[in-house]
BALO-964027 format. One record per residue (C-alpha): residue number from 0; residue in three letters; chain; x, y, z negated. Coordinates in pm, 1 decimal. Each point is the difference from the previous one (the first is absolute). Layout:
[NUM,"ALA","A",[X,Y,Z]]
...
This chain:
[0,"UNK","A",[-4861.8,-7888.0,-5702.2]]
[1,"UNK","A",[123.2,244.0,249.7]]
[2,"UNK","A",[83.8,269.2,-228.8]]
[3,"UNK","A",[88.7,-247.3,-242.4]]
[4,"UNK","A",[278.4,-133.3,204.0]]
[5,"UNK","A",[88.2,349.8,127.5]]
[6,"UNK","A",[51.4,129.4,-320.9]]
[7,"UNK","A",[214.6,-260.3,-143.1]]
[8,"UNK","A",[265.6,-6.4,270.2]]
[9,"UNK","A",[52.2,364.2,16.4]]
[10,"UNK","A",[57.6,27.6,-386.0]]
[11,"UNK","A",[231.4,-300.2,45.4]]
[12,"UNK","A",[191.1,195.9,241.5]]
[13,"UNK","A",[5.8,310.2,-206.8]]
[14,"UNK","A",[57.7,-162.2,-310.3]]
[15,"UNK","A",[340.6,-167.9,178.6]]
[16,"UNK","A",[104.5,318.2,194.6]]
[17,"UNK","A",[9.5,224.0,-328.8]]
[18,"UNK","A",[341.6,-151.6,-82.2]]
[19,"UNK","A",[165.8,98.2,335.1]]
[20,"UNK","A",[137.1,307.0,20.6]]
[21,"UNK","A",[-244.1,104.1,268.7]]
[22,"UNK","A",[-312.2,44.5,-234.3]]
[23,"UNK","A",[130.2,330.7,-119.3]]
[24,"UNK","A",[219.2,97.5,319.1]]
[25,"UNK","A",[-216.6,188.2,186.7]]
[26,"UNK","A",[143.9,167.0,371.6]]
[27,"UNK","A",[-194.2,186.3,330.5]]
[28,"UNK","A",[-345.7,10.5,-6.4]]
[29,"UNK","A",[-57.9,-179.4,-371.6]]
[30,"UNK","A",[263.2,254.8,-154.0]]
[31,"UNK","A",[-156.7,325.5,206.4]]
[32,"UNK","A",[-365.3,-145.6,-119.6]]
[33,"UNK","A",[167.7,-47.5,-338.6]]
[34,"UNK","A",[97.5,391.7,-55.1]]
[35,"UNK","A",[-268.9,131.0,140.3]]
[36,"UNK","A",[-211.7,-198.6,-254.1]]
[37,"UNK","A",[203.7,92.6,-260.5]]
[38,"UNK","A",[-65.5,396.8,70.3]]
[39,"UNK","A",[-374.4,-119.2,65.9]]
[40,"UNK","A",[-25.1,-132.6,-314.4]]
[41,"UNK","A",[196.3,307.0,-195.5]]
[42,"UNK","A",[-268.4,176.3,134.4]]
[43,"UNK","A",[241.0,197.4,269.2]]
[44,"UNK","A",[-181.0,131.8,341.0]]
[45,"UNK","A",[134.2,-77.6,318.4]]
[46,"UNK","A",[-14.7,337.8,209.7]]
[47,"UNK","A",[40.2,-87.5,359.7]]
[48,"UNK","A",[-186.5,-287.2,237.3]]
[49,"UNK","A",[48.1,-322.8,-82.1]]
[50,"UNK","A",[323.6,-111.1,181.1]]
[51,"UNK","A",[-131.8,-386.8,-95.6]]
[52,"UNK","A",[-305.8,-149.1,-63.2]]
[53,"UNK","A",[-140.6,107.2,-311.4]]
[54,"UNK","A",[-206.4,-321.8,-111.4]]
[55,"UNK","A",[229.8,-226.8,-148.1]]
[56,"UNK","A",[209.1,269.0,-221.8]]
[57,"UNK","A",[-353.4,109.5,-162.1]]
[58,"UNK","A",[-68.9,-345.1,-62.7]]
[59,"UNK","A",[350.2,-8.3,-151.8]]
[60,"UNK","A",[-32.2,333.4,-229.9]]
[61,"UNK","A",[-338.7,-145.3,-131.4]]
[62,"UNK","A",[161.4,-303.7,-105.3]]
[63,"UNK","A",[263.0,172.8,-161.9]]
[64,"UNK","A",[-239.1,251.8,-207.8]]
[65,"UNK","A",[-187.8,-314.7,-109.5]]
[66,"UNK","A",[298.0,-249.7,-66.6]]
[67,"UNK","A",[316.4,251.7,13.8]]
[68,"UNK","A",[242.2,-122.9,293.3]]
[69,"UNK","A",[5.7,-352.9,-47.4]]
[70,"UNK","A",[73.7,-173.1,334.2]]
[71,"UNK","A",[-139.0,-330.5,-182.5]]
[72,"UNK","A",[-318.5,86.7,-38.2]]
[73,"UNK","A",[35.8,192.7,385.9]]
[74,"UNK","A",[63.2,-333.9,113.0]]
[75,"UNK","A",[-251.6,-220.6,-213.7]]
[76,"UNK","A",[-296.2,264.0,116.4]]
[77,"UNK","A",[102.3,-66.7,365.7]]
[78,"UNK","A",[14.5,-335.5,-21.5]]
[79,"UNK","A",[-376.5,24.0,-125.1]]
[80,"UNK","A",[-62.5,219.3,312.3]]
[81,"UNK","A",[162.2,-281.3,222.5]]
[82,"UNK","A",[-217.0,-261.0,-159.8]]
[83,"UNK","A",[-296.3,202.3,84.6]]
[84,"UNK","A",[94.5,38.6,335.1]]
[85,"UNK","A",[57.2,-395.2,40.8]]
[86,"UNK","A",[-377.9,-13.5,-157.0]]
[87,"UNK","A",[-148.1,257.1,273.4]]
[88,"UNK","A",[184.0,-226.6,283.6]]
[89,"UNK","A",[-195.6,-313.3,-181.3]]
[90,"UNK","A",[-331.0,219.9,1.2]]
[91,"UNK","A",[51.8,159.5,398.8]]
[92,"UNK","A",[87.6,-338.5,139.2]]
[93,"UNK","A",[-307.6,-180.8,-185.3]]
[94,"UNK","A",[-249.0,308.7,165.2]]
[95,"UNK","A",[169.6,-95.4,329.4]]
[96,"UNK","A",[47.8,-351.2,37.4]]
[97,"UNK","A",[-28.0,-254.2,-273.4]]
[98,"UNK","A",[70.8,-100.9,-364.2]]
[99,"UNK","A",[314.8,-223.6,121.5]]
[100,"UNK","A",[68.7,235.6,242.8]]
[101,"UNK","A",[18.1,249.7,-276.6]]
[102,"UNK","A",[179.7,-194.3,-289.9]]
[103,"UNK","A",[288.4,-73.1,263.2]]
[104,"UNK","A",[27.6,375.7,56.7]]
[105,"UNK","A",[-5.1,109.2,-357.3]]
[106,"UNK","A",[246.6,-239.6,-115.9]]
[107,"UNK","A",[226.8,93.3,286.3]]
[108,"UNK","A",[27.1,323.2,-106.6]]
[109,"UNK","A",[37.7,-54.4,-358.6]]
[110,"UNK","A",[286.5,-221.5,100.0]]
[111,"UNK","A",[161.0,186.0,259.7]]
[112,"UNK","A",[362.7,87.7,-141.6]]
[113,"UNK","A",[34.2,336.4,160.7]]
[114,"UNK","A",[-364.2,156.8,-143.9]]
[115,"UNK","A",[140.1,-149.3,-351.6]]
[116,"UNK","A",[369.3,156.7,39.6]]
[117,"UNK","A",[-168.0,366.7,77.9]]
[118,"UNK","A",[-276.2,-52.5,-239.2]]
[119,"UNK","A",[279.5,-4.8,-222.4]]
[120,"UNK","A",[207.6,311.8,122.5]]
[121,"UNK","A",[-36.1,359.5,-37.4]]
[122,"UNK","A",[-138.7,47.7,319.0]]
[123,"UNK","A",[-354.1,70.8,182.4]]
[124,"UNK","A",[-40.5,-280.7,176.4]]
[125,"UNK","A",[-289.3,-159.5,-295.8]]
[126,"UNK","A",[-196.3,339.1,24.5]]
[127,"UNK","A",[-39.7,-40.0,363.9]]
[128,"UNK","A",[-4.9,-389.2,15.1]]
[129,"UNK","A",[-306.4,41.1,-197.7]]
[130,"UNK","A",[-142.8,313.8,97.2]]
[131,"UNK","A",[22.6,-124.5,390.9]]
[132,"UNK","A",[-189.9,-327.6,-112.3]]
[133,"UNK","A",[-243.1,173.6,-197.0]]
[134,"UNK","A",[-87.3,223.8,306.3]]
[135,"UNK","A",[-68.5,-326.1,181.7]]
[136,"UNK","A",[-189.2,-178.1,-250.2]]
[137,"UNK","A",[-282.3,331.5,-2.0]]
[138,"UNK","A",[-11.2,10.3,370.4]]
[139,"UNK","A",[-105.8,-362.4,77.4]]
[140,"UNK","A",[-226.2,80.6,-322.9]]
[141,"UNK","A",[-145.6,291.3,158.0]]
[142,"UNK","A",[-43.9,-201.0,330.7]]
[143,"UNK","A",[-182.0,-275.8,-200.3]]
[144,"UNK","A",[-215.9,266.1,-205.0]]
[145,"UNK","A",[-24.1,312.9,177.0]]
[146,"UNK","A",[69.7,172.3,-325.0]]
[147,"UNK","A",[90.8,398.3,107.4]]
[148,"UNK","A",[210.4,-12.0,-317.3]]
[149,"UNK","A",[202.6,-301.9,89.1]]
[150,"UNK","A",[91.6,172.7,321.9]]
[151,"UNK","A",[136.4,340.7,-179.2]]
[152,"UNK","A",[143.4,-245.1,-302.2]]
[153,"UNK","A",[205.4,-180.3,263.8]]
[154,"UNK","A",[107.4,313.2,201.2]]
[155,"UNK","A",[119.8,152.7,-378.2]]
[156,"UNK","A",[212.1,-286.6,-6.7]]
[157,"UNK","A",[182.9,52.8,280.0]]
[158,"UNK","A",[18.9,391.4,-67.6]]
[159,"UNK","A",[179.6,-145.3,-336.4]]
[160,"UNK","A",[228.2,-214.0,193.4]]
[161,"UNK","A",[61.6,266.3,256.3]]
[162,"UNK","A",[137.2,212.1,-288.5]]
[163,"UNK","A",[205.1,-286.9,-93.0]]
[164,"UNK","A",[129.4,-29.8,358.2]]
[165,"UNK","A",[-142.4,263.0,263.3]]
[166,"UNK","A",[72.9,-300.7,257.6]]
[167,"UNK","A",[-311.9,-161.4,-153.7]]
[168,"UNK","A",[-240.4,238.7,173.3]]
[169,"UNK","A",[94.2,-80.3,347.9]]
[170,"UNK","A",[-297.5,-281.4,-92.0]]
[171,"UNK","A",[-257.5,242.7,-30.5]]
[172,"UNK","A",[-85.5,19.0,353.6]]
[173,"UNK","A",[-19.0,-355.2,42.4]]
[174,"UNK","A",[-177.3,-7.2,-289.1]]
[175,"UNK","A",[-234.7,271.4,163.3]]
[176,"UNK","A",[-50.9,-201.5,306.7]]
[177,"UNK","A",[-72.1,-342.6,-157.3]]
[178,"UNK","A",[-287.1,180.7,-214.4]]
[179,"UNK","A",[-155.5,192.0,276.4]]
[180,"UNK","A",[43.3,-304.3,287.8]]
[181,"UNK","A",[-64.6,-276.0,-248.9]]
[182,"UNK","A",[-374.0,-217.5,49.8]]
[183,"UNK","A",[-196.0,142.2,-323.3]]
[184,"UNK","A",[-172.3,-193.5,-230.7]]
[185,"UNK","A",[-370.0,155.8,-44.9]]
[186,"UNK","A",[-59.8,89.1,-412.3]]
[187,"UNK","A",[-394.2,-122.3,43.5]]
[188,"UNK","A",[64.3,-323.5,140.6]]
[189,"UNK","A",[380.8,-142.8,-3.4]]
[190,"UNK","A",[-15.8,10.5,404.3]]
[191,"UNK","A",[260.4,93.0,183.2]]
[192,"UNK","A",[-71.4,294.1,170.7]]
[193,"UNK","A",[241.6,88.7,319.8]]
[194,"UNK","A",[140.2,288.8,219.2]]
[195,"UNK","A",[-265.9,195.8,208.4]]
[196,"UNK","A",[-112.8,-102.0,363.6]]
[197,"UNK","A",[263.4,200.2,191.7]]
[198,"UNK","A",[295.0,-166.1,-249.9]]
[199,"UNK","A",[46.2,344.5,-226.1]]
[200,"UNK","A",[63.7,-63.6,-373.5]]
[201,"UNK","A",[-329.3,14.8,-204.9]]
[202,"UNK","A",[-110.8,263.9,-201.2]]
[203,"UNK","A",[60.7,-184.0,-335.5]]
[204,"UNK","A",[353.3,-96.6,90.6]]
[205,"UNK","A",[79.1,372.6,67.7]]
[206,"UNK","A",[-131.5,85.2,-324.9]]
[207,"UNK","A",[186.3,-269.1,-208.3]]
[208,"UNK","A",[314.9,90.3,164.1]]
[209,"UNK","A",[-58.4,404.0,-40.8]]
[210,"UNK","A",[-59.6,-128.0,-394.8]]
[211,"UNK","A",[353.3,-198.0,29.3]]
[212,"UNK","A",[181.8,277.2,113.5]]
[213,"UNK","A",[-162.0,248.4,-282.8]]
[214,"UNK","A",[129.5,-309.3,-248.3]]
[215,"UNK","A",[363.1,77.9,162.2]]
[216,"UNK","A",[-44.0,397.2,6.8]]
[217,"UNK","A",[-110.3,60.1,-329.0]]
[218,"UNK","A",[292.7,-184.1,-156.8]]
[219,"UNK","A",[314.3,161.7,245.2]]
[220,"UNK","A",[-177.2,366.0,40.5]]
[221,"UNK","A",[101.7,100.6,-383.2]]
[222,"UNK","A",[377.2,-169.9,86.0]]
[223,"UNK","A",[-0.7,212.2,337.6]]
[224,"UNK","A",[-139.7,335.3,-166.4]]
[225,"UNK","A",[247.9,-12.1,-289.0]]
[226,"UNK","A",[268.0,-27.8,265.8]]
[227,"UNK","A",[-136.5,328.8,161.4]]
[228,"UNK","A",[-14.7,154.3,-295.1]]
[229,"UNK","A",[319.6,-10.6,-118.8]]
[230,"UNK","A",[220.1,34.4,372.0]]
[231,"UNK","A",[-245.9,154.3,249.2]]
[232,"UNK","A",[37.2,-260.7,239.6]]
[233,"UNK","A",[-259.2,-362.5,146.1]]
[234,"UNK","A",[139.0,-269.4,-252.8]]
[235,"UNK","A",[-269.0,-258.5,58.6]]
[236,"UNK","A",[197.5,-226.6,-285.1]]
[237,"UNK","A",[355.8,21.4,33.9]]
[238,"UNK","A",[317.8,215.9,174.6]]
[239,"UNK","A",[198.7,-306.6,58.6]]
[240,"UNK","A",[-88.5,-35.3,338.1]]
[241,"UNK","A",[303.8,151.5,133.7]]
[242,"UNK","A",[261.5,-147.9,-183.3]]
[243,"UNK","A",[-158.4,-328.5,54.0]]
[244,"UNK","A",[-5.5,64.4,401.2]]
[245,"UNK","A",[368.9,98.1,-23.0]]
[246,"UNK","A",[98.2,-310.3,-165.6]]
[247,"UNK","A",[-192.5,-228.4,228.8]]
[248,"UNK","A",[137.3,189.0,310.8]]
[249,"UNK","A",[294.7,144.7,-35.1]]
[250,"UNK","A",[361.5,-85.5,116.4]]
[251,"UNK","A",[1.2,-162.3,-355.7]]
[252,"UNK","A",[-308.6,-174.1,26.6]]
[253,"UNK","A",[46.6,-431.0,-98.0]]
[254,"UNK","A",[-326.7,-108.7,13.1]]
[255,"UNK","A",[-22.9,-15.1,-378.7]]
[256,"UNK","A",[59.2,354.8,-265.9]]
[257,"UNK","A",[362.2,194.4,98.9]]
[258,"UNK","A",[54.6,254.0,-245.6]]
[259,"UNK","A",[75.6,269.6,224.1]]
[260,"UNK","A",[330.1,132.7,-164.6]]
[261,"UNK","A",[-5.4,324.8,-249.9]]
[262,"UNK","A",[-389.0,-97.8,-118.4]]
[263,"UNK","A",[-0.1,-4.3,-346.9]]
[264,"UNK","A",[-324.3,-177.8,-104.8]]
[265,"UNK","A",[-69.8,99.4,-306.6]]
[266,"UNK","A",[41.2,412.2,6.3]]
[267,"UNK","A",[-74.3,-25.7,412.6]]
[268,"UNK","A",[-143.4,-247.6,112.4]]
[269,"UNK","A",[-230.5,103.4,287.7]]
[270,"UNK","A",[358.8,129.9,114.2]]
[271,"UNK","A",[-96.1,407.9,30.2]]
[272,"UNK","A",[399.5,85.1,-57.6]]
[273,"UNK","A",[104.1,-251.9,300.0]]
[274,"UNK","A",[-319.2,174.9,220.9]]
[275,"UNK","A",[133.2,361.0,-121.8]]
């Protein structure tokens, strides 16, 4: 019913918005995401570290090899990846609490306008939506179960949503410490099992959270070696991190984005020229 529901109201939505003059108007982020998927898909390199994060223009260039740049269909396969994200909410909130408990909380987020306005956008925001639920969902599984794989499975998802946005990962250590500090449940009986006698973290909690981490690692280390490889310098995902500072800090800083003046975002827009 969940999905259902979710599925229906985002279509509605795109359905109605691809008569405005928005639906093929594309400007920041969406346009820069749009080019670069564009060359992606041409089959063009991209020679230097990635200035932005590099998830959600791959997932762009492989929609376009399959369907050709059709913002439609862009739009109609993120609305699918909403829905499934208002299905995991249904699913974490029934592990955690209860089946009304849950329904409520899947139906609020199939139903909540702003998830169904960027579900229906060229944007990110649906990758990580449901990438950062997802990650959720396999740790209270891997709590429940124990399951080693669960543990890296949910620490891959987060790797995959840092890569959408690097700001992701500053959950990993909490992450980390939840595992490790956590009560455990014991695989032979379904006991839980808690912290040693002088209050450390147990054994198997260290473990589970060293196998979150290598979940994490083994998704950003090829991102942050191909960025080595092609400038010499520590990219861990992206070389924004500048700008960004400068436009949250500076004397033109608003609280929201200030296009610091003389950027030009689409042949410069981790602003090298301005820096030089």
């Amino acid at each position: 019913m969940v999905f259902g529901l979710a599925v229906a109201l985002r279509l509605i939505y795109v359905s109605q918005a691809r008569h405005t003059p928005f639906f093929e108007t594309l400007g920041l982020d969406a346009l820069f995401y749009d080019q670069w998927a564009r060359r992606l898909a041409g089959g063009e390199g991209y020679g230097q570290p990635f200035v932005m994060s590099p998830l959600y223009p791959y997932f762009l260039a492989g929609l376009y090899r399959m369907f050709d740049r059709d913002l439609f269909v862009v739009r109609v396969v993120q609305s699918i990846i909403g829905a499934s994200s208002a299905t995991l909410v249904y699913f974490l909130a029934r592990d955690l609490f209860d089946r009304r408990v849950a329904a409520l909380a899947g139906l609020a987020t199939a139903c909540y306008g702003a998830l169904i306005f960027y579900d229906g956008s060229v944007v990110m925001t649906p990758l990580l939506v449901f990438l950062n639920v997802l990650m959720l969902f396999l740790l209270v599984r891997a709590d429940g179960t124990g399951k080693a794989v669960l543990f890296v499975a949910a620490g891959a998802s987060l790797g995959l949503a840092g890569i959408g946005r690097a700001a992701a990962l500053l959950f990993v250590p909490i992450a980390m410490w939840w595992i490790a500090a956590r009560p455990g449940r014991s695989p032979a009986r379904g006991s839980r099992r808690g912290k040693g006698r002088d209050g450390s973290p147990r054994a198997g909690g260290l473990k589970e959270a060293a196998l979150f981490a290598v979940g994490v690692l083994v998704v950003i280390a090829p991102v942050t070696v191909r960025n080595y490889a092609v400038s010499g310098d520590f990219v861990p995902v992206t070389s924004n991190g500048g700008l960004n500072f400068y436009i949250g800090n500076s004397e033109i800083a608003t609280g929201g984005y200030a296009k610091p003046a003389g950027l030009d975002t689409a042949r410069d827009p981790g602003g090298a020229v301005i820096a030089e």
